[in-house]
N, C-alpha and C positions, 0 to 999 in steps of 0.2 A: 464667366459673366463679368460685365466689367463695373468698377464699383461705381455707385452713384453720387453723382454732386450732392454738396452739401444743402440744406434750405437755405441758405443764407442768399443761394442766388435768387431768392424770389426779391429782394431788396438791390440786388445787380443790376448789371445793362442790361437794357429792355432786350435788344437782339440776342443778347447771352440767355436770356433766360426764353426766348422764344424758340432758342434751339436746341434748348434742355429737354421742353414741353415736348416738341416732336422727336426728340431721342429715345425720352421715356415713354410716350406712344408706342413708336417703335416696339420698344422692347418690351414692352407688353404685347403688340400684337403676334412677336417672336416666342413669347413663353405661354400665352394663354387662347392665344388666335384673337380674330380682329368681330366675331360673333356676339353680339350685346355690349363690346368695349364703347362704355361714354365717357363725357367729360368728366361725372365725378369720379369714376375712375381712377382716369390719369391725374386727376388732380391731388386726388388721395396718394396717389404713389408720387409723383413730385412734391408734396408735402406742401402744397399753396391749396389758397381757398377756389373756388371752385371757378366764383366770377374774375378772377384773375387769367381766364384764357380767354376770356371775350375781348380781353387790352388787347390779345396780340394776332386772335384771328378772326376771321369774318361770322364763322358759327363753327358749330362741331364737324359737319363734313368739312369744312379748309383744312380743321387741324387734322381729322384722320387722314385726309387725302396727304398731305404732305406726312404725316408717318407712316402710310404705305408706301411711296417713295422710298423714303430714308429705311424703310423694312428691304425694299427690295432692291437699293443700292449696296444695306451692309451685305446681304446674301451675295450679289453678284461680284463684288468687291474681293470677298474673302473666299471664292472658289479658289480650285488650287491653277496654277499655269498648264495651260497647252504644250508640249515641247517646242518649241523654233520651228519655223516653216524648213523643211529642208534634211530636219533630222526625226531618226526614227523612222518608221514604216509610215504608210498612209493608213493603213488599217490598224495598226497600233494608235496613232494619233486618234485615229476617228473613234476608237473605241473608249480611249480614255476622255473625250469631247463629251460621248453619251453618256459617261458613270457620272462626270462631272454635272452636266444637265441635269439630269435624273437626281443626283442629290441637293439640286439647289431651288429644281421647280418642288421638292416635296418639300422646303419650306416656303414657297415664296405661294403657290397655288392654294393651298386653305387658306389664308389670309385672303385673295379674290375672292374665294368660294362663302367667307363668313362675312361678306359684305355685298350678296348677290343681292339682300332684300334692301339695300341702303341704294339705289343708281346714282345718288345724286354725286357719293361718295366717288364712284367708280369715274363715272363722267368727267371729274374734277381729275382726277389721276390720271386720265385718258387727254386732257386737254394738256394737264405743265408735264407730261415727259412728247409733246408735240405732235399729240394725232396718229391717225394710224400710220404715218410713214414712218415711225418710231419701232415699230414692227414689221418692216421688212425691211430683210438682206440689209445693203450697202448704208443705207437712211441711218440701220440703227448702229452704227459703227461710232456715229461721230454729234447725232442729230438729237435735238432733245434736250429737256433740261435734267433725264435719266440717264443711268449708265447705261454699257452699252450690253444688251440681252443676246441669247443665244444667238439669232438670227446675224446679226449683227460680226458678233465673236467668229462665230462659223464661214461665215461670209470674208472675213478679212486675211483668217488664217490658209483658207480652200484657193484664196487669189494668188496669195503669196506663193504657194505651192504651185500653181498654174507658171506664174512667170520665172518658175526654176526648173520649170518643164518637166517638173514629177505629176502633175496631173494637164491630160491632153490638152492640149490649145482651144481644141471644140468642144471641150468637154462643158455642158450646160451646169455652171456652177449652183444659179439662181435655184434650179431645180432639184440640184442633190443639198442643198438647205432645205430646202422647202419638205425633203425627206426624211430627211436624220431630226430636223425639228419637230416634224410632226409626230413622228415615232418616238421620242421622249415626252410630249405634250400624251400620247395616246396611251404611255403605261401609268401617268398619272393622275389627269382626269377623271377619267370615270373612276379609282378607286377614291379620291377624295371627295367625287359627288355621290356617289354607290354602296361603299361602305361605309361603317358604323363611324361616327368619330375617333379619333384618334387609332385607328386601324394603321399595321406597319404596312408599307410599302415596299413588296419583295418582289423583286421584275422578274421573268421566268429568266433559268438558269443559262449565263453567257448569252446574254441579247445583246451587248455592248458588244462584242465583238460579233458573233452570228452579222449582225447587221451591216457592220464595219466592215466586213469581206466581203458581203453582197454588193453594199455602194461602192466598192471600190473594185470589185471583180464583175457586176452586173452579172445577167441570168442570162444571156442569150448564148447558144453553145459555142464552145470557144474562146467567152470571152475569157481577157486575159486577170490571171492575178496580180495585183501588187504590193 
C-alpha cells in the first residue's frame, strides 16, 4: 500500500490536492469496493472537511467517476508484461494474456458492479475514457482518455504476431479478441453478480491454457497446433 500524503496538501495547489482527492478515492474503492463509497468518506480519509471537494469537482459522481478511472488505470498499469510479439509459443502467450485478464478484471469488475445502482456515475466513466469505441479491438489501444484494456492489449499484441507470420494472414484477429475477452469477462461476472460478496474467484482448473490451444489450434478436424 503506498503511503499517503500528508494534510498539509489541503492548503497546497488546488490541482495537487485535486489529484490526491481522486487517488484516495481510488484507493478506497481498491480496498473497500466503490458500494455506499460518499464524499464524507473520502474526505475523512484525505483528512479535509467534507465541502472542500465541491472546490474541485462538479458533485460526487465527477469525483467518483474520475476515481474509477484512476482505479482502473492503476489495475491495468501494473498487470505484469505480455512476452514480445514473436517469442514464446502462441498458446503460451495467450494463456498467460488470460491469467493476466482474469486477475485484473477480479479487481477492476466489483468496483462496476458496486456502482450499478449509481448510472449517473457509470455514464460519466463511460463518456471521459471516449464511448463505446474505447471498448473495442484497435480503438482501445491508443483512444480515450483510459488506458488501454484488454480488448485493446489483445488486439495490438495478436497484430504484431500476424505481421511476423506466426499467426495466419486471414486469420480473423477481431474475432479471436472478441473470444479470449469474452471468456475472461465470462469466468468473472457472474461470480461477482451471483456470489456472496467478497467470494474468491477460482476459474476451473487450467482454463488459461485449455482455451489458449483451442484458439490457437481451433476445433475442426485437423486443425493444426501451434
Amino acid at each position: 500500500m503506498s503511503p499517503r500524503k500528508p494534510a498539509v496538501l489541503r492548503d497546497g495547489d488546488g490541482q495537487d490536492l485535486r489529484d490526491y482527492l481522486i487517488t484516495t478515492a481510488a484507493r478506497l474503492i481498491d480496498e473497500r469496493g466503490s458500494a455506499g463509497l460518499g464524499v464524507r468518506d473520502i474526505a475523512r480519509e484525505a483528512k479535509v472537511a467534507d465541502g472542500v471537494l465541491y472546490n474541485y469537482f462538479e458533485d460526487k459522481e465527477d469525483l467518483l467517476a474520475h476515481a474509477l478511472l484512476a482505479h482502473v488505470a492503476t489495475v491495468m498499469e501494473g498487470m505484469p508484461q505480455m512476452p514480445p510479439a514473436g517469442t514464446g509459443t502462441l498458446a503460451e502467450n495467450l494463456r498467460q494474456f488470460i491469467d493476466i485478464g482474469i486477475g485484473a478484471l477480479a479487481r477492476v469488475v466489483p468496483a462496476f458492479a458496486g456502482l450499478l445502482a449509481q448510472p449517473k456515475i457509470l455514464e460519466r466513466f463511460h463518456a471521459m475514457v471516449g464511448g463505446d469505441a474505447a471498448f473495442a479491438g484497435e480503438a482501445a489501444a491508443g483512444g480515450g482518455a483510459g488506458p488501454a484494456g484488454l480488448p485493446g492489449n489483445l488486439t495490438a499484441y495478436l497484430r504484431a504476431e500476424q505481421r511476423l507470420g506466426r499467426i495466419d494472414e486471414e486469420a480473423d484477429v477481431d474475432a479471436a479478441v472478441t473470444l479470449v475477452v469474452g471468456a475472461i469477462h465470462g469466468q468473472i461476472l457472474p461470480r461477482v453478480l451471483f456470489s456472496p460478496p467478497g467470494s474468491p474467484i477460482i476459474p476451473p482448473p487450467d482454463l488459461a491454457g485449455r482455451l489458449a490451444e483451442t484458439v490457437v489450434g481451433g476445433i475442426a478436424p485437423g486443425s493444426p497446433r501451434r
